[in-house]
C-alpha positions, 0 to 999 in steps of 0.5 A: 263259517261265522263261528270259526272267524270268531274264534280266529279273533278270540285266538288273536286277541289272547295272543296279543302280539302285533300282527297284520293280518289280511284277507287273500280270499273270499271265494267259495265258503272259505276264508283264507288269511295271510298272517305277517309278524314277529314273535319277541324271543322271551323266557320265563323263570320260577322257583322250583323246590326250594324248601331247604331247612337244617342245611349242614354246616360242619367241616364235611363241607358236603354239597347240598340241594337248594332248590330248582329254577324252572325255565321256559324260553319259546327261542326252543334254546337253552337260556343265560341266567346270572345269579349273585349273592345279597350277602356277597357269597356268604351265609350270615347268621342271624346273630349278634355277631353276624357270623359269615360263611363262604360257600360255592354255588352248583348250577346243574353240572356247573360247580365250584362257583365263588360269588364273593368275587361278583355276578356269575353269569350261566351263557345258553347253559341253563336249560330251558323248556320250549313246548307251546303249553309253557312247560319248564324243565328245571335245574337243580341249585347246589351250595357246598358251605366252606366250613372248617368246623369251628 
């Protein structure tokens, strides 16, 4: 019995969320607790694949795989993302005339997004894992550059 109270502790204190527990019985050989708290709706992001190089930049304007963003939430929902550009939806060149070009963003099956226009927030769109060890499940990020091939 001692053993197992222990680690009832050691769980509680790794799960570091405000809890009241309360000893209901201590009869016989056993122990029983009631538990009461709340558990903070919460999502955690990270960056997928996202080692793109060498994308085409001609009058094809073929739509290319950027990367991924993995996601977790423990709501057991799909999660709202937004997203915006630093370069207010352009590529720029590392040049000395800063070349710009437009392009639009692919969010999984969401396509044609203008950033140049501002944020575009993605509302319980983007999936979302939800199991108890933490996995992801990622979406894949697509940009189409709005090349005219000069």
């Amino acid at each position: 019995m001692h053993t197992s109270i222990k680690n009832l502790s050691i769980v509680l204190a790794i799960a570091s969320m405000p809890l009241a527990a309360n000893v209901t019985d201590l009869s016989g050989n056993e122990a029983k607790f009631s538990f009461e708290g709340a558990v903070e709706p919460a999502c955690k992001t990270s960056s997928g694949t996202n080692t793109v190089t060498g994308l085409t930049l001609d009058a094809s304007q073929k739509t290319q795989d950027i990367g991924t963003l993995d996601v977790w939430c423990n709501t057991g929902e799909n999660a709202t993302t937004e997203y915006s550009s630093a370069n207010g939806g352009f590529l720029v060149a590392d040049n000395a005339q800063g070349s710009k070009l437009a392009y639009t963003l692919n969010i999984g099956d969401t396509s044609g997004i203008d950033l140049q226009s501002g944020t575009y927030k993605h509302v319980k769109a983007t999936v979302a894992g939800s199991g108890i060890a933490g996995e992801t499940k990622a979406t894949s990020l697509k940009i189409t550059p709005q090349s005219n091939g000069v």
